[in-house]
C-alpha positions as CSV (number, residue, x, y, z in Angstrom):
1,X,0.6,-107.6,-27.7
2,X,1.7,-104.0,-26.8
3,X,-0.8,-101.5,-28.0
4,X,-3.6,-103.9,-27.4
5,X,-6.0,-103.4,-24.4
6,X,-8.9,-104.0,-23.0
7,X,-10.9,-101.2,-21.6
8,X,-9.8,-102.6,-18.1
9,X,-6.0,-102.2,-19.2
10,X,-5.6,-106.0,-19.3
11,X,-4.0,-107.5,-22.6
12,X,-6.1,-108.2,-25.1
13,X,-6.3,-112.3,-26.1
14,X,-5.3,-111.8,-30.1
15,X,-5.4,-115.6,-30.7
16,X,-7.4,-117.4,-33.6
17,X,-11.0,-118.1,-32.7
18,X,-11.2,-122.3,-33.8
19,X,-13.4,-122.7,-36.6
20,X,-16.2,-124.6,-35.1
21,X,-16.9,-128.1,-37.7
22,X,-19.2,-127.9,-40.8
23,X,-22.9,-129.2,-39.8
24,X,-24.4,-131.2,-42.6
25,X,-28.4,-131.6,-42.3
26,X,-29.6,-134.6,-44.2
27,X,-33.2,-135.2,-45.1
28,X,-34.5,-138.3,-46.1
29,X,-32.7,-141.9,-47.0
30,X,-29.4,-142.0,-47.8
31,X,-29.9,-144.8,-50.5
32,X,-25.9,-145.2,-50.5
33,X,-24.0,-142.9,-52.0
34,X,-24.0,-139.3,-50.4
35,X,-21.1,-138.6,-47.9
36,X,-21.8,-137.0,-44.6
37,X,-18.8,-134.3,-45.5
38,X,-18.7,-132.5,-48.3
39,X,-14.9,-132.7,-50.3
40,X,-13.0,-129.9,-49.2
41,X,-13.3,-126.8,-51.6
42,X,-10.7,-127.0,-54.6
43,X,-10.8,-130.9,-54.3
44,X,-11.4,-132.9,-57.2
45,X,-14.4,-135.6,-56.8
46,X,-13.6,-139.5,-57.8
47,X,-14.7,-139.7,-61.0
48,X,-15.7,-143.4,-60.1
49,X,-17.5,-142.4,-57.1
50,X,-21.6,-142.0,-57.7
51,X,-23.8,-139.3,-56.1
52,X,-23.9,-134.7,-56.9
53,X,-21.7,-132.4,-58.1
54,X,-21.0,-130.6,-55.2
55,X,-19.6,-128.1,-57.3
56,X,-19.4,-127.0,-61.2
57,X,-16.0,-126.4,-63.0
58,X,-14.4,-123.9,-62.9
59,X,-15.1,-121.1,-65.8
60,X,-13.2,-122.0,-68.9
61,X,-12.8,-125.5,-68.2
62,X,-14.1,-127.9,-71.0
63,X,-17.6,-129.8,-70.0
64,X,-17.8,-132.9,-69.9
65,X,-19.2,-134.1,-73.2
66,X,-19.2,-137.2,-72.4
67,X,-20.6,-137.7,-69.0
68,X,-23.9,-139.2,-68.6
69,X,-27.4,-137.0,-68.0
70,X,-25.5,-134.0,-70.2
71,X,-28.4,-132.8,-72.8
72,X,-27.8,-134.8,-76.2
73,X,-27.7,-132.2,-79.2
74,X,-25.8,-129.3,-77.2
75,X,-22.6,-128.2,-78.5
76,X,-20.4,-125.7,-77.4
77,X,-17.2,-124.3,-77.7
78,X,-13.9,-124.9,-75.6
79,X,-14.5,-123.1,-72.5
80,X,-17.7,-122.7,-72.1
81,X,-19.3,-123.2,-69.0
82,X,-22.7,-124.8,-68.3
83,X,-24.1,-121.2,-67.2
84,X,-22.7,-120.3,-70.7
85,X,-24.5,-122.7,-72.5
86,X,-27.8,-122.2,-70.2
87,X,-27.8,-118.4,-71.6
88,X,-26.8,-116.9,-68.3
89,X,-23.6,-115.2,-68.0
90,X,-21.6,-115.5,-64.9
91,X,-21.0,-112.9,-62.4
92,X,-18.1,-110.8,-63.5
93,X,-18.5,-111.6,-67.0
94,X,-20.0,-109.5,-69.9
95,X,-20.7,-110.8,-73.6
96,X,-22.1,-107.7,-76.4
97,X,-25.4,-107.5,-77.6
98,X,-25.6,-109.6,-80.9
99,X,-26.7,-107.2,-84.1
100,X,-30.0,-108.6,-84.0
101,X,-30.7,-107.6,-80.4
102,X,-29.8,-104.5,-81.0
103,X,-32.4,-103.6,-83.7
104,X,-35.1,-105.6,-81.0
105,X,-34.1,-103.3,-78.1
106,X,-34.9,-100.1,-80.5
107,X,-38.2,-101.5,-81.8
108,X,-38.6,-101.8,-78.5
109,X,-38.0,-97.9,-77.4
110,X,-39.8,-96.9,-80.1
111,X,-43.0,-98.7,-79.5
112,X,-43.1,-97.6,-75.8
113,X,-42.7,-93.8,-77.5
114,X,-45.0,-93.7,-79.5
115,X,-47.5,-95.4,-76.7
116,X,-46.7,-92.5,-74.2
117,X,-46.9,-90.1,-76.9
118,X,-50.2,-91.2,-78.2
119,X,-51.5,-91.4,-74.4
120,X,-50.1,-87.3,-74.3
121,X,-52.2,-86.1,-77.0
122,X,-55.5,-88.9,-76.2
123,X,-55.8,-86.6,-72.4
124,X,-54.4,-83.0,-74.3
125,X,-57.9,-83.7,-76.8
126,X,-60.1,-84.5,-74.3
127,X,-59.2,-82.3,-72.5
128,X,-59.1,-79.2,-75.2
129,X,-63.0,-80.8,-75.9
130,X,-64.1,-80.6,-72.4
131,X,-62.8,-76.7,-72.3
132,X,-63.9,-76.0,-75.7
133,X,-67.3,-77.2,-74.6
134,X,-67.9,-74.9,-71.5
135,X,-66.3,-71.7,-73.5
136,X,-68.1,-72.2,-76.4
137,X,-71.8,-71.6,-76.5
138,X,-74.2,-74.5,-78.9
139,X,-73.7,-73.9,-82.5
140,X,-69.9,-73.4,-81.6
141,X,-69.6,-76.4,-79.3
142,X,-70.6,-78.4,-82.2
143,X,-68.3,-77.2,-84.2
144,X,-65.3,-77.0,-82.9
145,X,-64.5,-81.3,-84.0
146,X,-64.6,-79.8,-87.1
147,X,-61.5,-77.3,-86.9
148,X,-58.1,-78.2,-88.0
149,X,-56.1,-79.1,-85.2
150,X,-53.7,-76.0,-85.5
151,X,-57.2,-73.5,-84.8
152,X,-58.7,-76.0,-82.3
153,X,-55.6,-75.1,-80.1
154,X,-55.5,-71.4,-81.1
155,X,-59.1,-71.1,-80.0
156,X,-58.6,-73.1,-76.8
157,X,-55.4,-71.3,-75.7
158,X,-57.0,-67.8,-76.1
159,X,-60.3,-68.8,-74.4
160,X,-58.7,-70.2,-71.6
161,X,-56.0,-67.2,-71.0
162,X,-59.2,-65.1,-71.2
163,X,-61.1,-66.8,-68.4
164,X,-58.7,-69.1,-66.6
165,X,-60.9,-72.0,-68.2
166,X,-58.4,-74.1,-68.6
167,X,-57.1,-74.2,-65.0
168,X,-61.0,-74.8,-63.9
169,X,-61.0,-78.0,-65.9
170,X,-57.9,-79.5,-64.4
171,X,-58.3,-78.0,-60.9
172,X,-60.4,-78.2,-57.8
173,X,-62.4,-75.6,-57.0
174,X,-60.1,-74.1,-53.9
175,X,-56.9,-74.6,-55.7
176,X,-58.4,-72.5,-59.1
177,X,-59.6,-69.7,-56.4
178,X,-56.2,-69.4,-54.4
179,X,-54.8,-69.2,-57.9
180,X,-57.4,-66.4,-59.3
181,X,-56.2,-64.5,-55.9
182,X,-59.3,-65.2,-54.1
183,X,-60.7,-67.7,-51.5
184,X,-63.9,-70.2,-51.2
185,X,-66.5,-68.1,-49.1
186,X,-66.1,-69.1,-45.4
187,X,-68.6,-70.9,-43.6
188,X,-70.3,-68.1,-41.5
189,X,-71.9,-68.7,-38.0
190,X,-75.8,-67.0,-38.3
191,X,-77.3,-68.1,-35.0
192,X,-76.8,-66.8,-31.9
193,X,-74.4,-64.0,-30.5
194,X,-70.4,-63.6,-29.7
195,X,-70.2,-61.3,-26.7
196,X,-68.4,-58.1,-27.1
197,X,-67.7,-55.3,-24.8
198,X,-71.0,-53.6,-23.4
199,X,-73.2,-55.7,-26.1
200,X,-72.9,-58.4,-28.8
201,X,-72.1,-59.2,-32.2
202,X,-74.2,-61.3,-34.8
203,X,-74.0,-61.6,-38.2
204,X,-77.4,-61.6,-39.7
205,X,-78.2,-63.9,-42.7
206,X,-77.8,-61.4,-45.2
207,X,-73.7,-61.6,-44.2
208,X,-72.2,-63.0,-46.9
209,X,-68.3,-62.4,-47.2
210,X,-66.2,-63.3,-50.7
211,X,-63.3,-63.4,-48.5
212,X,-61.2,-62.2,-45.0
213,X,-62.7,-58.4,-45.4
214,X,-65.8,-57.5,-43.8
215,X,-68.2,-54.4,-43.4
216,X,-69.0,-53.6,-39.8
217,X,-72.3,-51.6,-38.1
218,X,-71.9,-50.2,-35.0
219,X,-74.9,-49.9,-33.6
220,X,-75.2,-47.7,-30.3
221,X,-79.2,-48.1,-27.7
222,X,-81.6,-50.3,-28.6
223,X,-83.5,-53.4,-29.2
224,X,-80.8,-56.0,-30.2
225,X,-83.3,-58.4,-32.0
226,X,-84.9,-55.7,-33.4
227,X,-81.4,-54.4,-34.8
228,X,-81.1,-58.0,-36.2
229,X,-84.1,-58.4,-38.2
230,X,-83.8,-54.7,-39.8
231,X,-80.4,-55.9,-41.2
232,X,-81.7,-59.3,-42.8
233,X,-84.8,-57.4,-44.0
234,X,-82.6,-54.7,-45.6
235,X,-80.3,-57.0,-47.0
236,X,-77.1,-55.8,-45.3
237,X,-74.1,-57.6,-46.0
238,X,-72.1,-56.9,-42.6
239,X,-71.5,-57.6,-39.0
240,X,-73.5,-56.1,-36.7
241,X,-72.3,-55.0,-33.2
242,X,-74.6,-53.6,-31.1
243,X,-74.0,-51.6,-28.1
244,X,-76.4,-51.1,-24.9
245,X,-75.0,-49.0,-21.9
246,X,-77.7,-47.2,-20.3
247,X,-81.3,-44.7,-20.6
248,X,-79.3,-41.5,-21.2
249,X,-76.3,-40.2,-23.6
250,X,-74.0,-39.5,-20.6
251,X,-73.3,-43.4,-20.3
252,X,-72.1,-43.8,-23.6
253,X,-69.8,-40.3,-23.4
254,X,-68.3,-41.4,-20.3
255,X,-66.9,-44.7,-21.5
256,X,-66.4,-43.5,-25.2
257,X,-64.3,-40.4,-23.8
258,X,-61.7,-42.7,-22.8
259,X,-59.2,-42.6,-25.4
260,X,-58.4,-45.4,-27.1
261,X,-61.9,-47.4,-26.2
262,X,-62.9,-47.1,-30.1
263,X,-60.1,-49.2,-30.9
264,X,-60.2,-51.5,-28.6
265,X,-63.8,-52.4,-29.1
266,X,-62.9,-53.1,-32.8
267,X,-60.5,-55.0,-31.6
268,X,-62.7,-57.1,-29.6
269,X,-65.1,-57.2,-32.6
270,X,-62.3,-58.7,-34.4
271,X,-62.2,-61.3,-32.6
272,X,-66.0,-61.9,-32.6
273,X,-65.6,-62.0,-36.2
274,X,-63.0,-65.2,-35.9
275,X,-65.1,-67.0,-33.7
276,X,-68.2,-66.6,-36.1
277,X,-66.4,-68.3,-38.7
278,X,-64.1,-65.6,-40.8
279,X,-60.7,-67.0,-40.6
280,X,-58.4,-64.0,-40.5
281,X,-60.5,-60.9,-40.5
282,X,-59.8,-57.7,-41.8
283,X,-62.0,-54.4,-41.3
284,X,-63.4,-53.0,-44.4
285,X,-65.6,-50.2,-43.7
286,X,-67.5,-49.0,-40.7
287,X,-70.8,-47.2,-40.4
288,X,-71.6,-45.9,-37.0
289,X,-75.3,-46.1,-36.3
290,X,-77.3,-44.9,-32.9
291,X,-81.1,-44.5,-31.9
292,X,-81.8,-41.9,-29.3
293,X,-79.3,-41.8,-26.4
294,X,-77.3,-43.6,-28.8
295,X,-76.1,-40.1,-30.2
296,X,-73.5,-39.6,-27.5
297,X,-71.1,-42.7,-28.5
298,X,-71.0,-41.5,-31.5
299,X,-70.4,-38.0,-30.8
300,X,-67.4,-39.2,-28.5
301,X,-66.2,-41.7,-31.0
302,X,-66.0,-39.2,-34.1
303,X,-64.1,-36.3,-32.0
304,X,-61.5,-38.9,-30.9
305,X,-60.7,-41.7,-33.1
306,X,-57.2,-42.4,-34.3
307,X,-58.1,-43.1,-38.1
308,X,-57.1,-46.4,-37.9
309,X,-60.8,-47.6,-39.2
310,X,-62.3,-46.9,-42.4
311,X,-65.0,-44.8,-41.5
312,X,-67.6,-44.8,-44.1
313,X,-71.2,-43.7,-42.9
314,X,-73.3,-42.2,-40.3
315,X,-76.4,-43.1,-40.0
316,X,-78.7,-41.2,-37.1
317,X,-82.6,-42.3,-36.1
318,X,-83.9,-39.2,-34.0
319,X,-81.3,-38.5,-31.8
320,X,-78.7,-35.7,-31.7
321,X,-79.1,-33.2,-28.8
322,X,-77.3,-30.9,-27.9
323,X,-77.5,-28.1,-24.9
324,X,-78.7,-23.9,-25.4
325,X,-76.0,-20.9,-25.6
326,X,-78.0,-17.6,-26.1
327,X,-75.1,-16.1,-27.4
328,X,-74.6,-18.4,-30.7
329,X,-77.1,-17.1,-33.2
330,X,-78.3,-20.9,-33.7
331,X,-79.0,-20.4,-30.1
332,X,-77.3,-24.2,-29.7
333,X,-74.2,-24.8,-28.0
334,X,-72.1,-25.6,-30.9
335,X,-68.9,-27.1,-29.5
336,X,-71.4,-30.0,-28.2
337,X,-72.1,-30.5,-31.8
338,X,-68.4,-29.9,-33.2
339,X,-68.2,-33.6,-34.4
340,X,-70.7,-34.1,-36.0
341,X,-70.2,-30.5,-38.2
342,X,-67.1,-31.9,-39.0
343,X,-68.6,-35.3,-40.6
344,X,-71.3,-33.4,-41.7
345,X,-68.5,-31.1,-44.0
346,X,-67.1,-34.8,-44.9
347,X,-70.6,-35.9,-46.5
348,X,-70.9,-32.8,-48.5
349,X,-67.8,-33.6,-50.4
350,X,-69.2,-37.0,-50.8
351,X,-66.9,-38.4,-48.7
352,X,-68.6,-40.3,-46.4
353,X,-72.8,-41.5,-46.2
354,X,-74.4,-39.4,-43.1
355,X,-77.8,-40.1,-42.6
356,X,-80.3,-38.3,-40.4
357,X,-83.9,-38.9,-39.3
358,X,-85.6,-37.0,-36.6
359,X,-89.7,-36.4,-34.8
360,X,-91.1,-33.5,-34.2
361,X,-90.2,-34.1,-30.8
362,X,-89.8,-30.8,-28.3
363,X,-87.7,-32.1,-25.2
364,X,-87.7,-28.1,-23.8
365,X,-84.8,-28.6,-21.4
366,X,-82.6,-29.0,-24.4
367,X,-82.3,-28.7,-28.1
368,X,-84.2,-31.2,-30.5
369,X,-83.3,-33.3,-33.4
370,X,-85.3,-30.9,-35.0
371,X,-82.8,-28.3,-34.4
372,X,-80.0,-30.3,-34.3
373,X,-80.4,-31.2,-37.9
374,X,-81.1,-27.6,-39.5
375,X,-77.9,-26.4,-37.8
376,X,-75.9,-29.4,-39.2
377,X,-77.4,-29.0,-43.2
378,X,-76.0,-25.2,-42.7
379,X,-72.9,-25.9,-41.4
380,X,-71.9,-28.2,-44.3
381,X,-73.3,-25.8,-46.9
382,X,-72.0,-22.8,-45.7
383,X,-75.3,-20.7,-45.2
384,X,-78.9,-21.6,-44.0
385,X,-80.6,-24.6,-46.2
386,X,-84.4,-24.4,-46.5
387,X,-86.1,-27.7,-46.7
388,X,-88.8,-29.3,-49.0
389,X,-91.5,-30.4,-48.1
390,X,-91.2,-35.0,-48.5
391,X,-94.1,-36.6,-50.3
392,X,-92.5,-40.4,-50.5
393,X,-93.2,-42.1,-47.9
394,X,-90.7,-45.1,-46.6
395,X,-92.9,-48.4,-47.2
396,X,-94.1,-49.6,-43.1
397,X,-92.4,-52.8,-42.2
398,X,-94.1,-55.1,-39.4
399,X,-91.0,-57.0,-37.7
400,X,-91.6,-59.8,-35.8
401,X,-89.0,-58.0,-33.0
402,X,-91.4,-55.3,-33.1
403,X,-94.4,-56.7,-31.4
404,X,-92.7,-57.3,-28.1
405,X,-91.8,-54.1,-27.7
406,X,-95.0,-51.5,-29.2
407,X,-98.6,-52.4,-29.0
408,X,-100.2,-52.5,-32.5
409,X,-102.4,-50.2,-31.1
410,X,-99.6,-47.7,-30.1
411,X,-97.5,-48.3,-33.0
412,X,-97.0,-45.2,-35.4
413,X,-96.1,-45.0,-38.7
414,X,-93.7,-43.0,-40.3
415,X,-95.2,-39.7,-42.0
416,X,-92.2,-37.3,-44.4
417,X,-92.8,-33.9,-42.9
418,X,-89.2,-32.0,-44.6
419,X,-86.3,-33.1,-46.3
420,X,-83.0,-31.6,-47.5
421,X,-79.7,-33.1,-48.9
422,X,-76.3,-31.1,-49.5
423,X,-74.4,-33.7,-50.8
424,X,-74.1,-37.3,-49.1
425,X,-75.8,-35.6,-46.2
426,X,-79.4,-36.4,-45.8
427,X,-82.1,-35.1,-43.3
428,X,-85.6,-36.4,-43.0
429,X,-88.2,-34.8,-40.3
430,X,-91.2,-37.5,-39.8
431,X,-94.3,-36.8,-37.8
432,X,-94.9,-37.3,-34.5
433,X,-94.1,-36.1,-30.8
434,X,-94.9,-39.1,-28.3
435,X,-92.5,-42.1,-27.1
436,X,-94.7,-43.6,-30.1
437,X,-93.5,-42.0,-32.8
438,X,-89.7,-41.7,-31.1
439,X,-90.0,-45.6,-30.9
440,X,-90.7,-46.1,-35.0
441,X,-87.5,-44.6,-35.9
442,X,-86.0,-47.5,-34.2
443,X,-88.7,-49.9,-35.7
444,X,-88.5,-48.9,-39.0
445,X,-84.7,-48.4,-39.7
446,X,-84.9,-50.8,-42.6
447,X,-87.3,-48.5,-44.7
448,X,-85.3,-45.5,-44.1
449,X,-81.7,-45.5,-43.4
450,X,-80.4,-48.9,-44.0
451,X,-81.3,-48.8,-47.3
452,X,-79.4,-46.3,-48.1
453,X,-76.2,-47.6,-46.6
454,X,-76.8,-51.1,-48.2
455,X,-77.1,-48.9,-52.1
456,X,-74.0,-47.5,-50.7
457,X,-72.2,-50.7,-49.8
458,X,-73.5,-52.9,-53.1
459,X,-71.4,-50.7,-55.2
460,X,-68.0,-52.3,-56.3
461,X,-64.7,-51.1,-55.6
462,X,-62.3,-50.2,-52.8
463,X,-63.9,-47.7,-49.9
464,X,-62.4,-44.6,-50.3
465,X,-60.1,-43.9,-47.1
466,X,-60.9,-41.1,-44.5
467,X,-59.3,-38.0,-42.8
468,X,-60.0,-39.1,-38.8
């Protein structure tokens, strides 16, 4: 007992557990003849007493031949067992494969070949007929049962590395797409707004992304609904943000003359983006649009951005201003209008869209958009552009925005007075020197700048990057 314990340090009791007595559970009459016990095992039954065998020979003893109830006609070799002669072999025990079950067994693998290979080439021909007959226009459809197998699958396999057909048969939709490197379009929010800082995003009908990428407008002063409906009637495929901070320019200067405000409002408009629908969303390009007072964001957003946008257009509806310096032989105070020379340069070279339209507008106190423009056409030219004089007129549009905020009676229409381009720098002069005619530029944005940026935008292709 030494060694063995019990967890409470008492000996351990080691002894044989008894062996509680067999239970035998008999059903039905007895009719004389069944014990209560079974034998003990290894004991050999009376042979003159009736009733089962409790249990059978042991292997390699001779049957009984000539016991009664053993099947008449069965003969069998010294040593065989019953389970021998039933055609089951006993546990432990093995017997080879007779000759003729050999050649069974093959038939056998070769039938269920030749089944899976017929099934292989039964969905391979189908399937080469259902490519065939989306690659192959009528007259070739037709005839394409008639090719020899060997130019059936040369035909197929060069059609289908062409155009991925093949992979568009046996795929879903999503699955070929992720494989082609591209996604199923997202499922875009177009009613309503998503806040943003100091106005709101939307993304008009007309917003239709392939993928994660998007085109942004930043729109600075004015009429959000009216901003909306322009876009859809232009056909602009882009977010729209715009931007309401005040009457006057010095509002948006002050809070775009923070450093770092740009940014952080495309930021924000990131995230606008996400909850209209665009999983992931990645700026594309960005065109910076303002009415009137508008001007100054813009001003303040081009002298200190970081770059880290693609900054692709300009587009301006009567509203750069700028204060008088006798000295300068513009008579302007330049440095005010630094920025936008600079962009102005950058559209020459055809680097970026920059669009103006202005009145005829004479505010006295300071310069007009009159002036404003002339001084920018020579500054990216190098020397003093003359204007022509604009015959086209942009086609009038009648928004449903519109009549909440002009009177039909007071709405104007927008007259070409002079027009110059150097480049991708355009300036338009229209008609007109009353709140009237100030108020169509707004109105009518989809029949003269917009346009342009949308011709811009259609074209395929990566946006060339530029210099902040």
């Amino acid at each position: 007992m030494k060694g063995n314990v019990r967890a409470d340090r008492l000996p351990a009791d080691l002894s044989m557990t008894p062996t509680p007595p067999p239970v035998t559970v008999i059903q039905g009459p007895l009719e004389g003849g069944l014990p209560l016990d079974p034998p003990p095992l290894g004991a050999t039954p009376a042979q003159d007493e009736p009733g089962l065998l409790l249990d059978p020979p042991p292997l390699g003893a001779a049957p009984p031949w000539d016991e009664p109830g053993f099947p008449p006609g069965v003969h069998g070799a010294p040593g065989d067992s019953p389970l021998h002669m039933a055609g089951v072999a006993p546990y432990g025990s093995w017997s080879a494969p007779s000759a003729e079950e050999r050649r069974a067994r093959r038939w056998h693998a070769l039938a269920a070949f030749v089944l899976a290979a017929a099934t292989v080439i039964g969905v391979v021909a189908l399937t080469a007929r259902a490519i065939a007959a989306r690659m192959l226009p009528g007259a070739s459809a037709e005839a394409f049962p008639a090719m020899t197998p060997v130019s059936r699958a040369l035909l197929v396999a060069s059609r289908a590395a062409r155009d991925g057909a093949a992979a568009r048969v046996l795929v879903a939709p999503e699955v070929f797409a992720r494989w082609q490197g591209s996604t199923p379009p997202p499922a875009i929010r177009h009613d309503g707004y998503a806040s943003i800082r100091g106005g709101v995003l939307f993304t008009p009908e007309s917003f239709k992304p392939t993928g994660s990428s998007y085109d942004l407008v930043l729109h600075f002063h004015g009429n959000t609904q009216l901003v909306r409906e322009s876009a859809e009637v232009a056909g602009l495929n882009a977010a729209v943000a715009v931007i309401n901070l005040g009457i006057g320019s010095g509002a948006y200067e002050e809070l775009y003359a923070q450093p770092g405000m740009y940014e952080s409002l495309l930021a924000d408009i990131d995230r606008a983006v996400a909850q209209r629908g665009l999983p992931t969303p990645r700026l594309r390009r960005v065109a910076l649009s303002s009415w009137s007072a508008g001007y100054g964001a813009v001003a303040k957003i081009l002298e200190l951005r970081r770059g880290v946008d693609n900054l692709d257009a300009i587009l301006v509806t009567d509203g750069i201003h700028c204060g008088f310096a006798p000295e300068q032989p513009s008579g302007l105070n330049t440095l005010q209008l630094a920025s936008f020379a600079r962009a102005a340069q950058r559209a020459a070279e055809g680097q970026i869209l920059f669009t103006i339209t202005h009145s005829e507008i004479d505010p006295v106190t300071y310069a007009s958009s009159s002036a404003t423009a002339s001084y920018l056409l020579g500054a990216a030219a190098g020397y003093p552009v003359e204007r022509t004089i604009a015959l086209d007129a942009p086609p009038h549009l009648r928004l449903r925005a519109a009549e909440g905020a002009v009177s039909k009676k007071l709405e104007k229409q927008m007259i070409p007075t002079t027009e110059a381009h150097v480049g991708e720098l355009h300036v338009r002069g229209f008609r007109g020197n009353t709140p009237e005619h100030h108020m169509a530029h707004l109105l009518q944005m989809a029949s003269t700048v917009l346009p342009e940026l949308v011709e811009r935008w259609s074209v395929g292709g990566d946006p060339r990057p530029v210099d902040p």
